[in-house]
N, C-alpha and C positions, 0 to 999 in steps of 0.2 A: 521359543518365544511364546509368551501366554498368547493361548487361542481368542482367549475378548477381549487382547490387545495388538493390533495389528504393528502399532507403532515402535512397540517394547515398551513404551516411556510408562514409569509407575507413577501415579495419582499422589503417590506420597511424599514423593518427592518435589510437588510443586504444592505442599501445603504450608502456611507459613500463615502468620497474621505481622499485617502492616500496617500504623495508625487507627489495631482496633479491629478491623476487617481484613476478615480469613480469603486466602487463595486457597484455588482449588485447579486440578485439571481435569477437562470435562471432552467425552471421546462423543464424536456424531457419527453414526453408524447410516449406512442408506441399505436399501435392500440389496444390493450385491455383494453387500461384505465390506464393502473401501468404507475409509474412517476417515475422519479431521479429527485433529485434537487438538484444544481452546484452552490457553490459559485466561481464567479474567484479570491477571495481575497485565494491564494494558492489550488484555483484548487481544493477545500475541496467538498467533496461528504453529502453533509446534508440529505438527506433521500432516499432509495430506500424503495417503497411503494410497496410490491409484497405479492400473496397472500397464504394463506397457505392450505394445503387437504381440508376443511370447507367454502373455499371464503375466509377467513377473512380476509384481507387485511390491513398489520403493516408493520412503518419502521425498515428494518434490517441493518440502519448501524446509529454506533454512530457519533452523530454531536451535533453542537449546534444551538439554535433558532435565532440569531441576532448576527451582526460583532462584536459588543465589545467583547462578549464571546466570539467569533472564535478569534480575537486578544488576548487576556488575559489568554484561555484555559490555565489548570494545562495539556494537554497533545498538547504539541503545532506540533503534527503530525498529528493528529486525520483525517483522514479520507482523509489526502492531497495528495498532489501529493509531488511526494521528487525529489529533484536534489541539484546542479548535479549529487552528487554521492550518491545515497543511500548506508546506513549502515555504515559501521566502516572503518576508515582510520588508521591504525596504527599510534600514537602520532603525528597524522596528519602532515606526513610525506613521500612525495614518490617521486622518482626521472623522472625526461622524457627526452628524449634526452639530458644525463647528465647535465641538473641543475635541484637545491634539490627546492622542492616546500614547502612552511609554511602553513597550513590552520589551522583555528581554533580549538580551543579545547574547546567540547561543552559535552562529555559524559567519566565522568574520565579523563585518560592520552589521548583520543581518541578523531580523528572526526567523528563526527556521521552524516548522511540525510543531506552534503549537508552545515551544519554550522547554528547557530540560526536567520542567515537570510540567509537562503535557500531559494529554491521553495516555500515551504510551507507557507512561510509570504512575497511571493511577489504577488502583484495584477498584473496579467494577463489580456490584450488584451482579448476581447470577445469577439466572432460575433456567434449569436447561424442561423445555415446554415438550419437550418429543425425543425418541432414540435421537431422530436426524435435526436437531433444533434446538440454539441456545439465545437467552435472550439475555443480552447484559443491559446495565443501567448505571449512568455517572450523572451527577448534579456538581455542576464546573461554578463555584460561586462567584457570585458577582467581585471581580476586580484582579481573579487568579490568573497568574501569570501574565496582570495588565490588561485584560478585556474587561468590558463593561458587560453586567446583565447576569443574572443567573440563568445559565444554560441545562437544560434541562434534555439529557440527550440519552436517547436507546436504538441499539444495535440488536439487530435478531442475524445471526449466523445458523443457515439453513444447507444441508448437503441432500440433495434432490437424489431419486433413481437413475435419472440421468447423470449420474456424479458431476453435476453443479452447484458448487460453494455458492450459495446466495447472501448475497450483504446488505440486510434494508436498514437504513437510517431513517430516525423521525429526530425531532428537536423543537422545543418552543424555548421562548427566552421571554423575561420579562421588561426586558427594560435594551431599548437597541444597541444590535451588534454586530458582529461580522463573524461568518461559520463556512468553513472549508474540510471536510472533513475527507478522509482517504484510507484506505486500509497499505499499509506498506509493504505488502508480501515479497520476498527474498525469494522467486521462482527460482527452482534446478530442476529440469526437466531429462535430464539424465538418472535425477535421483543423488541424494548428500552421500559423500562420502570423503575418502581421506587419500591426496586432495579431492572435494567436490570438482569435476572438471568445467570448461572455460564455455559460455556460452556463446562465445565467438560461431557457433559452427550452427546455431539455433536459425532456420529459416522462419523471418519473421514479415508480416506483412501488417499494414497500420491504415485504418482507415482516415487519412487526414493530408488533405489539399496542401496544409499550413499549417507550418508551428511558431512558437515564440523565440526567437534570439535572445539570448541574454549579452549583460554583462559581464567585467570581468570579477563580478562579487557575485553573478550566478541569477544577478536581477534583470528581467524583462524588463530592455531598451525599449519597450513601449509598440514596438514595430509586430507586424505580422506577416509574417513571408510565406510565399510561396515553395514548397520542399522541392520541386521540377529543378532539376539539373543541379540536386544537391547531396552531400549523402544523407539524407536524410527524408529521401523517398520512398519509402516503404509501401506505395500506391498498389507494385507487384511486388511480392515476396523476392524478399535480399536474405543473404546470410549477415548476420549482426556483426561479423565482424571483416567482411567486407570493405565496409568505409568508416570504419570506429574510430580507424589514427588517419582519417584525409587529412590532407593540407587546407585544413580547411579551417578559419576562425572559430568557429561555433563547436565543433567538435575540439578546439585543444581548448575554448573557454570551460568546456565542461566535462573534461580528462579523458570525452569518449561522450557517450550520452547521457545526457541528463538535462532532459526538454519540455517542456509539456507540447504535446501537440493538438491542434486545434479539431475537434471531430467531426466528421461531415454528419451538418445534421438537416434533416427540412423542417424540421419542429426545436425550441429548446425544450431541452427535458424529457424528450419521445426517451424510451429504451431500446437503446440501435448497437449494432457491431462496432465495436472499437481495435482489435486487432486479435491476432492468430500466430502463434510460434509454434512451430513443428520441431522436435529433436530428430533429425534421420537415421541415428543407431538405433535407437529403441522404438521411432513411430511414434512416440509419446506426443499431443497435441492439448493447446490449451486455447479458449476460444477467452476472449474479454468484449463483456455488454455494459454499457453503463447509459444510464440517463445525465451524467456530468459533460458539461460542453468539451473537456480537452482530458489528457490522460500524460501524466508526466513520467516519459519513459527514461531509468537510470539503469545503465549497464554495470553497476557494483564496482565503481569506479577508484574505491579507496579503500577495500577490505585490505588485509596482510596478510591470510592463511589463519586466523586466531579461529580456535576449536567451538565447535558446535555439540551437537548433541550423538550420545555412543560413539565418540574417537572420531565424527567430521569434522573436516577443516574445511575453511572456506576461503580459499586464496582472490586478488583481485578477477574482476570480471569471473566469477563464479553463480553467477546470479542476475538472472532480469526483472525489476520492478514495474508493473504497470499500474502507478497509480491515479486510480480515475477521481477526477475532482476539480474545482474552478480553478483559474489559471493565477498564478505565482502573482504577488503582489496587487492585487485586485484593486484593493480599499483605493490604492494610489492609482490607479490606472479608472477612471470614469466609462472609459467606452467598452470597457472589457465586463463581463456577465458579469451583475451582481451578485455580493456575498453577502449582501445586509439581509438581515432577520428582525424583525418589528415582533411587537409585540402583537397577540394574537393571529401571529403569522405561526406557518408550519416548513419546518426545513425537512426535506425529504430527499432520499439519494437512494436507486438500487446500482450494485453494479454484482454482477454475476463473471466467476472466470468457470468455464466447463474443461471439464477434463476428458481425455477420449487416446484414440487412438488413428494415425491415417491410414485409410483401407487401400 
C-alpha cells in the first residue's frame, strides 16, 4: 500500500471533468498519520483511516474507489455532503413570503437532500488550504432544483490532531430561501469490508429527550415526543440493534431508524454533544457535536450488499448516519427552527464527529 496513501485509493482515479470542472481526490493528513480522503465531486467523504485499541488502522466510512462509481452509485448520497435542504420536503411543496415553491420529487410523494441534482452530484470548487484542511465552494443558482435565491455556499473540511473531522458551513443568499444542509456520512466503525458487518451490535447513546414521529411517507406528523419508554431512548447507551425491529409504529414507519432527534440544548446553535457509538470488537469510538438543533439518525436501512471501494460490499444495516441538521420538513412546520436565510443574513453550521478509541 503506498506509504502517503493510507487509503490505497489513487487520486487518478477520481479525476474526470464534468460540465467543465475538474474532480479531484484530496487526502487530509493530521499529525498522527490518520487521513480523510475528499472527493469535491459532491463533497463525498471516501475514507477516514483511523485506528482501533490494537493500532489497526481501517476505513470507517463507506465510499467508493473512482468517480464513475461515486457518479453511478445505487446510494447516490453516500458519504456526501447534502443541500440545499437536507431530508424531506413535503410533496415538495413550501411556501416563503407567500408564493408556493415546486421542487422535485425524488423519494415517493416527497423531496428528499436537496433533489437528484443536489449538492451531492455537484463538483465543487477546491482549494485544499493545509496538509489537514480542504475548503470547497458551490454557487447553487437561483431556481436550481426549485429553490429561490442564489446560494452562495463553502464548506471547509478540517481533520484535527485530535482526529476530529470538522465540518464548518457558511452561506449567504441573495434573495430569500430556505437552507438545510448536512453532511451524509455512511459510518462502519468496524472498518468497510466484504460483507461490511451489521451495526446492530454498535453501543450507541443520543443526546435527545425527543424526537420527531413521522409519517408513512417518512414526513414529520408535526408531533414531538418524548423517546422515555420507547426504542428510541438512547438517553444511556443501547445496542442499535436492540430495538431496531420493535413492535413499534415509528420503527416499521422507518424500516428500523430513520428520525431526526431533537438535541438537548440550553442555547440554539451553542456547539453541544449530540451522541457517541462505541464498536466493542475493535474499541473503535466516535463522538458527534453539532450546533444544529436535531441530528437525523438512519440505520442504512435499504442498502442490498452493492460493492464499495477495493472489493467492499455494504449489505443492509451496514452503516450508521448521524446527520446533524434542522428537522425534516421545516418550511411546513412554523414552530419548528427556522431554515429561512434573508439576504445579508449568514447561514453557519459546525458539526464535528471525533474519532478515538474506548480506554
Amino acid at each position: 500500500m503506498d506509504k502517503m496513501n493510507l487509503s490505497g485509493l489513487n487520486p487518478k482515479d477520481f479525476q474526470t471533468e464534468i460540465d467543465g470542472k475538474k474532480t479531484d481526490l484530496y487526502i487530509l493528513k493530521n499529525q498522527n498519520g490518520y487521513e480523510v480522503a475528499v472527493t469535491n465531486y459532491g463533497g463525498s467523504l471516501v475514507a477516514i483511516m483511523v485506528p482501533d485499541k490494537d493500532g489497526q488502522v481501517a476505513n470507517v466510512i463507506q465510499g467508493h474507489d473512482n468517480i464513475q462509481d461515486a457518479i453511478d452509485s445505487p446510494e447516490p448520497f453516500l458519504s456526501t455532503l447534502v443541500g440545499r435542504y437536507g431530508n424531506r420536503i413535503a410533496k415538495g411543496k413550501f411556501t416563503l413570503e407567500g408564493k408556493e415553491y415546486s421542487l422535485s420529487i425524488n423519494n415517493g410523494p416527497n423531496h428528499l437532500h436537496g433533489g437528484p441534482t443536489g449538492f451531492h452530484a455537484r463538483v465543487w470548487d477546491a482549494e485544499q488550504l493545509s496538509e489537514n484542511s480542504l475548503k470547497l465552494h458551490y454557487l447553487s443558482a437561483d431556481g436550481e432544483e426549485g429553490f429561490p435565491g442564489n446560494l452562495d455556499m463553502t464548506v471547509v473540511y478540517t481533520f484535527t490532531d485530535e482526529n476530529e473531522l470538522v465540518i464548518d458551513y457558511t452561506g449567504t443568499t441573495d434573495k430569500t430561501t430556505v437552507v438545510n444542509m448536512t453532511n451524509h456520512g455512511f459510518f462502519s466503525l468496524t472498518g468497510i469490508a466484504n460483507p461490511t458487518p451489521t451495526i446492530e451490535d454498535l453501543e450507541c447513546e443520543i443526546n435527545a429527550d425527543y424526537y420527531i414521529p413521522i409519517d408513512d411517507t417518512s414526513i414529520p406528523t408535526g408531533e414531538i415526543e418524548s423517546v422515555k419508554g420507547t426504542p428510541f431512548d438512547f438517553t444511556t447507551p443501547h445496542a442499535v440493534g436492540e430495538r431496531i425491529d420493535a413492535d413499534h409504529i415509528q420503527t416499521k414507519r422507518g424500516a428500523g431508524y430513520d428520525h431526526c432527534f431533537v438535541l438537548n440544548k440550553k442555547q440554539p446553535g451553542e456547539l453541544t454533544f449530540a451522541a457517541r457509538v462505541v464498536e466493542p470488537k475493535s474499541g473503535r469510538m466516535m463522538e458527534v457535536y453539532t450546533t444544529e438543533p436535531g441530528v437525523q439518525v438512519y440505520t442504512d436501512n435499504w442498502a442490498d450488499g452493492y460493492k464499495g471501494q477495493h472489493g467492499a460490499t455494504f449489505p443492509r444495516r451496514s452503516a450508521i448516519c448521524f446527520e446533524a441538521q434542522h428537522f425534516p420538513d421545516s418550511p411546513n412546520h412554523p414552530y419548528f427552527p427556522s431554515v429561512v436565510l434573508k439576504p445579508g443574513e449568514v447561514y453557519t453550521q459546525k458539526t464535528i464527529y471525533k474519532f478515538g478509541v474506548r480506554k
